[in-house]
N, C-alpha and C positions, 0 to 999 in steps of 0.2 A: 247784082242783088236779086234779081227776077229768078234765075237760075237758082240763088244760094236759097228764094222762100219755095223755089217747086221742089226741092230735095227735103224737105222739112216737111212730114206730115202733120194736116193739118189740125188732128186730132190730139197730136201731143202737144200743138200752143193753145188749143182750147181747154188740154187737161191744164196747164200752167195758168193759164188765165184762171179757171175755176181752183186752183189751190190760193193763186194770190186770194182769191176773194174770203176764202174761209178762214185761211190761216190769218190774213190779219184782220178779219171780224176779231177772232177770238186775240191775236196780238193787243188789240185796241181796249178789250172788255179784260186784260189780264195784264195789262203794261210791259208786252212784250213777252217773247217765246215765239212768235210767230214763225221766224229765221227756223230756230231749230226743229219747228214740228217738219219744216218740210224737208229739210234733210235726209232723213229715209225714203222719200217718195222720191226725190229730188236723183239720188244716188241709185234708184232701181230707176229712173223713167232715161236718167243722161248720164250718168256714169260717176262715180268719185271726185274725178280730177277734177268734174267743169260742175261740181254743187256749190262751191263756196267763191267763186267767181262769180256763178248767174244769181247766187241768194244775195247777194253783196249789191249787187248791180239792179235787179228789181227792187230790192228794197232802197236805193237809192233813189228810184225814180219816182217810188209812191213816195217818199218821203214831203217835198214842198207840200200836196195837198193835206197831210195830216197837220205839220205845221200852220199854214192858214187856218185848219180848224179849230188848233189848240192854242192860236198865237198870243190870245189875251191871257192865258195860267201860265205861260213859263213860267220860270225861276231863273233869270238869269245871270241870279249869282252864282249858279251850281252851274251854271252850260261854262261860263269865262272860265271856272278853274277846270275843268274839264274838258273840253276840245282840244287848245295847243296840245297839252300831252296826248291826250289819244292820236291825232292827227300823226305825231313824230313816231308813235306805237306805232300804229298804222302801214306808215312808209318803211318802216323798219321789215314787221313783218310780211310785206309785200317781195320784198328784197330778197329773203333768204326764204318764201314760200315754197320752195321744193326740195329744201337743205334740212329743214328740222320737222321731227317730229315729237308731240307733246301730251301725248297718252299721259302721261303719269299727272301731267297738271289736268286734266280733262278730270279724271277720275278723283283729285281733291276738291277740283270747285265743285263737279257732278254731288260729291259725299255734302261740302258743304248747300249746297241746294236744297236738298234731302231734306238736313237739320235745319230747313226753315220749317216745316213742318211743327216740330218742337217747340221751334225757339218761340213762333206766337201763337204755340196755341191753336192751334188754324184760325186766326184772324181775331180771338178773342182776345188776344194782348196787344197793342196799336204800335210798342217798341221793345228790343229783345236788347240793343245795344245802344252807345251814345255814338252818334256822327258827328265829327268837324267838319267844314267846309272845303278846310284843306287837305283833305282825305281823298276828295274828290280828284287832285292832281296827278298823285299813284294811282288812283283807280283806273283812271282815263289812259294812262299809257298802258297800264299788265293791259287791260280788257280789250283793247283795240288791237293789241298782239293776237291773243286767244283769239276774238273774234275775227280776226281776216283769216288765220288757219282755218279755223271751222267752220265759215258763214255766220255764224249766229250764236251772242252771247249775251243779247239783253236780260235775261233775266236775271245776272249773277250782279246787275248794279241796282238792282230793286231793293234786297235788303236794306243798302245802302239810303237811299231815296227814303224810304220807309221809317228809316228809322230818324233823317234828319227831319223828317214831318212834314214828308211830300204826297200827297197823296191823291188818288182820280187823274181829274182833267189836267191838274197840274205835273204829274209825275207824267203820264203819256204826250203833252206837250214839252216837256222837256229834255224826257229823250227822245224825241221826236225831231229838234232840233240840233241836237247834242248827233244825232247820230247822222243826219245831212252833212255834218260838215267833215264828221271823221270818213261816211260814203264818198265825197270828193277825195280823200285821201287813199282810200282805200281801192275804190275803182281808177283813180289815174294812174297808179303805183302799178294795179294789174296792165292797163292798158300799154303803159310805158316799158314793163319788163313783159312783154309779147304774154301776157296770159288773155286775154279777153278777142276769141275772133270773131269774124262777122255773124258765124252758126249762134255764138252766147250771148251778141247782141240781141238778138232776134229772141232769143230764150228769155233773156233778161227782160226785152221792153212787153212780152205779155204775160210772165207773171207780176210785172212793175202794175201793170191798166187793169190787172186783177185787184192787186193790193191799194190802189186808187179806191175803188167801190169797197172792200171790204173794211177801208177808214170810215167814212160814210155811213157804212151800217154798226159798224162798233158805235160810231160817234152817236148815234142814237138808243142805241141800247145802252152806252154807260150815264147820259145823263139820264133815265132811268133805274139807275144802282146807287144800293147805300154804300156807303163807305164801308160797312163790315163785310157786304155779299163781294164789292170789288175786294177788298184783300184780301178773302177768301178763294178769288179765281186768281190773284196773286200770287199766293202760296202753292195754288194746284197745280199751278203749271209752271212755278218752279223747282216744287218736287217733280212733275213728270221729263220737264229738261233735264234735272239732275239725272235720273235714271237714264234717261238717252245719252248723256256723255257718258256714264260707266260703261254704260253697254258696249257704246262704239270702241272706245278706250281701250276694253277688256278684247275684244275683237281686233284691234289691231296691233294690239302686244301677242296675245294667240294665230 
C-alpha cells in the first residue's frame, strides 16, 4: 500500500479531493449531476476505462453522510420500489461492463434531458407529466444500467421525482438513499469481476472525503433556496448533463 500511495501524485488526489467538494456542493443544490460534471475532468486527469469505476465508488462513499443529513425527508415509498430493480440493473450492467456499448441510448436520454428545459418552463411549471409509484420499478432497473456504464445518471430520475411531488430536501434525501444501496451493487459487481484496483481505491476514497464536505456545504446552501430557485438549478443541470451525454455519445460513435 506504501508503495501503491508513493506512485500516486500527490497533487492529483488533492485535484479529486477538491472536485468531490464542488461537484457535490452543486450535486446537493441541483439533486444531482454531480457524477457526470466530473466525468470530463475525470476522463482527462485517469483515463476512460477507470471514470465510471472511481465515480461510482466515491460517490458511494460520500453517500451515508448525505443520507444522515437528509434522513428525516425521505420518501420511502419511492426508495422500496426502486432499489431491488436498480440493485439487479446494476449487477446485470456490471457483468457485461466491457461487452456493450450504449451511445445511442445516451443521446435519447441526453435529448430527453434537454426537453426538460421546455417541458417546465424553467421551473415556472412545478409538473410537465403524471408519475405512478410503480414507475419507479422500471426506472430503477433501465437507470442503474446506464448509470454503472457511465458513472453518472442522477439527473435523468428527477423528472420523475419532480413530477410525483418530490421536491428539495426530500428529493436529494431520497436519492440519496436510493442510490447507497444500488452503490453497494454496483461497486461489488465491479470489485467481484476484477474492475476496481488498489490505484482506484485510493482514487475513489479522496474524491468520496471530497464529496463528504461538499454534502455539508450544499446542505446549507439548499435550506436557504426557494423551491422555484432549487428547480430552477434542477432544470440547468439537467439540460447541461443532457448536452454532455450527446456530446460524449456523438464522440464515440465518431
Amino acid at each position: 500500500m506504501v508503495e501503491l500511495l508513493s506512485s500516486i501524485s500527490p497533487w492529483l488526489l488533492v485535484g479529486l479531493f477538491v472536485l468531490g467538494v464542488a461537484t457535490f456542493t452543486l450535486s446537493t443544490i441541483s439533486g444531482g449531476g454531480g457524477a457526470l460534471m466530473q466525468i470530463p475532468i475525470l476522463n482527462f486527469l485517469i483515463g476512460t476505462s477507470q471514470t465510471a469505476p472511481v465515480i461510482n465508488l466515491g460517490t458511494f462513499i460520500s453517500r451515508p453522510s448525505r443520507i444522515i443529513i437528509f434522513w428525516k425527508h425521505i420518501v420511502w415509498s419511492v426508495f422500496w420500489y426502486y432499489v431491488p430493480a436498480a440493485m439487479i440493473g446494476a449487477i446485470l450492467a456490471a457483468w457485461v461492463f466491457t461487452e456493450v456499448k450504449i451511445y445511442w441510448i445516451q443521446i435519447v436520454v441526453g435529448l430527453f434531458l434537454v426537453s426538460t428545459f421546455f417541458q417546465y418552463r424553467f421551473g415556472k411549471k412545478e409538473r410537465s407529466f403524471d408519475v405512478k409509484l410503480w414507475y419507479f420499478i422500471p426506472l430503477g432497473f433501465l437507470i442503474s444500467i446506464i448509470g454503472t456504464f457511465t458513472g453518472g445518471m442522477g439527473p435523468i430520475l428527477n423528472p420523475f421525482l419532480l413530477n410525483y411531488g418530490i421536491e428539495k430536501e426530500s428529493l436529494v434525501g431520497t436519492k440519496s438513499a436510493q442510490s447507497f444501496f444500488l452503490g453497494i451493487a454496483q461497486v461489488g459487481s465491479y470489485a467481484f469481476f476484477g474492475l476496481l484496483t488498489g490505484e482506484l481505491w485510493i482514487y475513489g476514497l479522496a474524491l468520496g472525503l471530497g464529496a463528504i464536505l461538499g454534502n455539508l456545504f450544499g446542505k446549507w446552501l439548499l435550506e436557504r433556496m426557494s423551491k422555484l430557485h432549487f428547480r430552477r438549478w434542477v432544470i440547468a443541470i439537467m439540460v447541461i448533463s443532457g448536452i454532455v451525454l450527446i456530446v460524449r455519445a456523438v464522440q464515440g460513435l465518431v
